[in-house]
C-alpha positions as CSV (number, residue, x, y, z in Angstrom):
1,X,-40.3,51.9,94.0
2,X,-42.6,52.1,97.0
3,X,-39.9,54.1,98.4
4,X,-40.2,56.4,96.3
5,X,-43.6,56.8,96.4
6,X,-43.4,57.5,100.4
7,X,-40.6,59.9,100.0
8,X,-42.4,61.7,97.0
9,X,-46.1,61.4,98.2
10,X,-45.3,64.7,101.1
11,X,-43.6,67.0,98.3
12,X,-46.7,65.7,96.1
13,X,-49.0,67.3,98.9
14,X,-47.1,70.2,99.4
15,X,-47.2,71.4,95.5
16,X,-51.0,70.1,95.6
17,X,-51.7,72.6,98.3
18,X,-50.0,75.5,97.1
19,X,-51.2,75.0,93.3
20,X,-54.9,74.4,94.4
21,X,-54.6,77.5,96.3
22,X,-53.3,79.8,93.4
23,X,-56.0,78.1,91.1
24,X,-53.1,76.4,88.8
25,X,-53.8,73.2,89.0
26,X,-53.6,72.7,85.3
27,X,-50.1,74.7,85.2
28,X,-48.5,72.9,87.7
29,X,-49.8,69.6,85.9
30,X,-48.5,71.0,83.2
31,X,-45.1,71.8,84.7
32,X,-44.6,69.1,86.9
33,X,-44.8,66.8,84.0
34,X,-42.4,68.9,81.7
35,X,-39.7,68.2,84.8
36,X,-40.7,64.9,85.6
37,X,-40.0,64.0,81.8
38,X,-36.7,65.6,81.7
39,X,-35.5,64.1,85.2
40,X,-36.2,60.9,83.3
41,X,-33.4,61.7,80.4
42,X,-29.9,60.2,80.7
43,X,-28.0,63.5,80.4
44,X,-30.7,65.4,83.5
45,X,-29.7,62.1,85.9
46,X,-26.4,62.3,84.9
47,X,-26.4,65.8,86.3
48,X,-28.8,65.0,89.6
49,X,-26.2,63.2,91.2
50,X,-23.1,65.7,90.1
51,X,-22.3,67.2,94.2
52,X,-20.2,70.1,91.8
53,X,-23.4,71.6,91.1
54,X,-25.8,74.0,93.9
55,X,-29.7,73.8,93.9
56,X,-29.8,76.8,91.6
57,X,-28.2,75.3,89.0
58,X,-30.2,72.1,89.1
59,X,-33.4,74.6,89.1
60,X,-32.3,76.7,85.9
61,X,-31.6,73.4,84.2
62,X,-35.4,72.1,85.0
63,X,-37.2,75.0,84.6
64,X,-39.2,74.9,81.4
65,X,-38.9,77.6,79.0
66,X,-40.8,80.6,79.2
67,X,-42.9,79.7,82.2
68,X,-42.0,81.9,84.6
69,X,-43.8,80.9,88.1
70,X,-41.7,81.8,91.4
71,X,-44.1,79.5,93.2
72,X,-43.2,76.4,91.4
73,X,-39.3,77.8,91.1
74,X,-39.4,77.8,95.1
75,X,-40.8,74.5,95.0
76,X,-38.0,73.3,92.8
77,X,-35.8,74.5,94.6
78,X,-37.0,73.1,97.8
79,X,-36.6,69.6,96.0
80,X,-33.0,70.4,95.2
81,X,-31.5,71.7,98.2
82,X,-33.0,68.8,99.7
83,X,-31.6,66.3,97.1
84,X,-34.8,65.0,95.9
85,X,-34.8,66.0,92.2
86,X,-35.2,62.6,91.1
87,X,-38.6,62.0,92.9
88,X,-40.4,64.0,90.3
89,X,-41.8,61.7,88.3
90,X,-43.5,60.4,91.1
91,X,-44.7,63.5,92.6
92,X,-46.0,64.6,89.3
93,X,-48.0,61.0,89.2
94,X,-49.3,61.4,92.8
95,X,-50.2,65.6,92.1
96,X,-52.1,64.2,88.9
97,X,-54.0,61.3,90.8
98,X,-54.8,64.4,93.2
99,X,-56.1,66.5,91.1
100,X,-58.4,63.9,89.1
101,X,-59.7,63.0,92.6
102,X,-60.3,66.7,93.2
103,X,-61.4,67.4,89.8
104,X,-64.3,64.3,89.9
105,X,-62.3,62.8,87.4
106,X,-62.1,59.1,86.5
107,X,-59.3,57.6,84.0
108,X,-59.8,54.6,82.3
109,X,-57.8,52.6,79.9
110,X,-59.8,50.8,77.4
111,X,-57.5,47.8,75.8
112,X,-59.4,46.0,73.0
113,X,-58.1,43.0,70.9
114,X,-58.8,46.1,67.3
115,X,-58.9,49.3,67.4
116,X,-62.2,50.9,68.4
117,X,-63.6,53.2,66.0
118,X,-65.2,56.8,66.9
119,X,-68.8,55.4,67.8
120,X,-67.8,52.2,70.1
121,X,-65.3,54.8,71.9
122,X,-67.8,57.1,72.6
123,X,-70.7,54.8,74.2
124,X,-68.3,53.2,76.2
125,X,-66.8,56.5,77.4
126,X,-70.7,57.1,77.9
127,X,-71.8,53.7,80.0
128,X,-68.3,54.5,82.4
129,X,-69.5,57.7,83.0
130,X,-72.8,56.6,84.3
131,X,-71.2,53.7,86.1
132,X,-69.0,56.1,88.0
133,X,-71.1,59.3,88.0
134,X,-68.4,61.3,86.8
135,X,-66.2,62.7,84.2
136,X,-63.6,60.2,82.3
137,X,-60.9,60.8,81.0
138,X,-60.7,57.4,78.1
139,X,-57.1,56.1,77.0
140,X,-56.9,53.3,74.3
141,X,-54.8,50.5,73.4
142,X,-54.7,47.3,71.1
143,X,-54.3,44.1,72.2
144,X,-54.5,41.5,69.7
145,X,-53.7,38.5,72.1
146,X,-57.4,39.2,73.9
147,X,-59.1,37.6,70.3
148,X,-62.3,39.8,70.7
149,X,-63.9,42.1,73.4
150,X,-62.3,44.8,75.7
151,X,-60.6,45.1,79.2
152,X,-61.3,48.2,81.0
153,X,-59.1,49.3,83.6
154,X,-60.4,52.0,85.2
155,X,-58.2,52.6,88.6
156,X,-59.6,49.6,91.3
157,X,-62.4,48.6,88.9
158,X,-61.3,46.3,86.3
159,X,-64.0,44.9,83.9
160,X,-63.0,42.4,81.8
161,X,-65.2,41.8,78.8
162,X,-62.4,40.0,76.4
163,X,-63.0,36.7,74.6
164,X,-59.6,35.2,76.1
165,X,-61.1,35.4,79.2
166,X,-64.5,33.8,78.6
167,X,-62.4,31.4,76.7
168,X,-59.7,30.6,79.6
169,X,-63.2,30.2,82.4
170,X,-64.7,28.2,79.5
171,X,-61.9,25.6,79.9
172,X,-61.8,25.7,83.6
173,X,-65.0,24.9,83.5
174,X,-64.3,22.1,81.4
175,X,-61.7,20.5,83.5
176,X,-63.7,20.4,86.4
C-alpha cells in the first residue's frame, strides 16, 4: 500500500495544481472520486491490465458521463499511457486530504457506543471546531462494543471519551 501511496502522491500533486488553478477544486473532487470508484469495480480492473486496449480507450471507459473537462481528460490520459490507472483511488484520497488542508478543513469521525441524536451532534461538531479553529467536516458511526461515551478521530488527534476505555485504565489500575 505505501507504494502506492508514493507512486500516486506526484500525480495527486499534479491534478492538485492544475485544479486549484482553474478554481475546480470541488469538480475534480468530484471527478476524481467518480473514477477512483469505478477503477475499484471487478469488470474496470479486469480491463486496466488488458495490453489489447490504448490509453484512449481506458479514458472513454473512466470518463464520467456528461462532464466534459479536457483538463481532467488530459490528466487521465496521462495516467493511462503511463499505466497508472489503478492509482486512482489513492490519488483521489491524497487530492482530497489536499484540498481540506487548503480549504482549512478538519474531518473527524465521531464513533459512539448509540447513535447521536441532532443536538449531541451538533455541540460536539461545535467544541471540535473551537479546538481546531476551523471548519469540520463530522462523520458518524455506532459502536456498541465502546458501552457508553464517544471516540473522536479527527486525523492525528484522537480523543477518546468511551466507557471501555475508562473501564480497561480502571483495571489496570487495579492490578497494579
Amino acid at each position: 500500500m505505501s507504494e502506492s501511496i508514493t507512486l500516486a502522491r506526484p500525480y495527486a500533486r499534479a491534478a492538485f495544481s492544475m485544479a486549484r488553478a482553474r478554481g475546480r477544486l470541488p469538480q475534480w473532487s468530484a471527478l476524481l472520486g467518480f473514477t477512483a470508484a469505478a477503477v475499484a469495480e471487478p469488470s474496470v480492473q479486469a480491463l486496466l491490465g488488458d495490453p489489447r486496449l490504448d490509453a484512449q480507450a481506458l479514458v472513454d471507459v473512466l470518463t464520467p458521463p456528461g462532464e466534459a473537462d479536457p483538463d481532467f481528460a488530459s490528466f487521465l490520459a496521462v495516467l493511462a499511457d503511463n499505466r497508472r490507472m489503478a492509482l486512482l483511488p489513492d490519488i483521489s484520497g491524497l487530492f482530497n486530504a489536499q484540498r481540506a488542508e487548503e480549504e482549512n478543513v478538519v474531518k473527524a469521525t465521531i464513533t459512539s457506543a448509540n447513535a447521536l441524536d441532532a443536538g449531541e451532534l451538533a455541540k460536539l461538531t461545535d467544541a471540535l471546531r473551537k479546538r481546531f479553529g476551523s471548519e469540520v467536516e463530522v462523520t458518524t458511526a455506532v459502536d456498541a462494543a465502546l458501552i457508553g461515551g464517544a471516540v473522536i478521530d479527527a486525523g492525528d488527534v484522537v480523543i477518546d471519551g468511551s466507557l471501555r476505555t475508562k473501564l480497561a485504565r480502571l483495571g489496570a489500575a487495579l492490578a497494579n
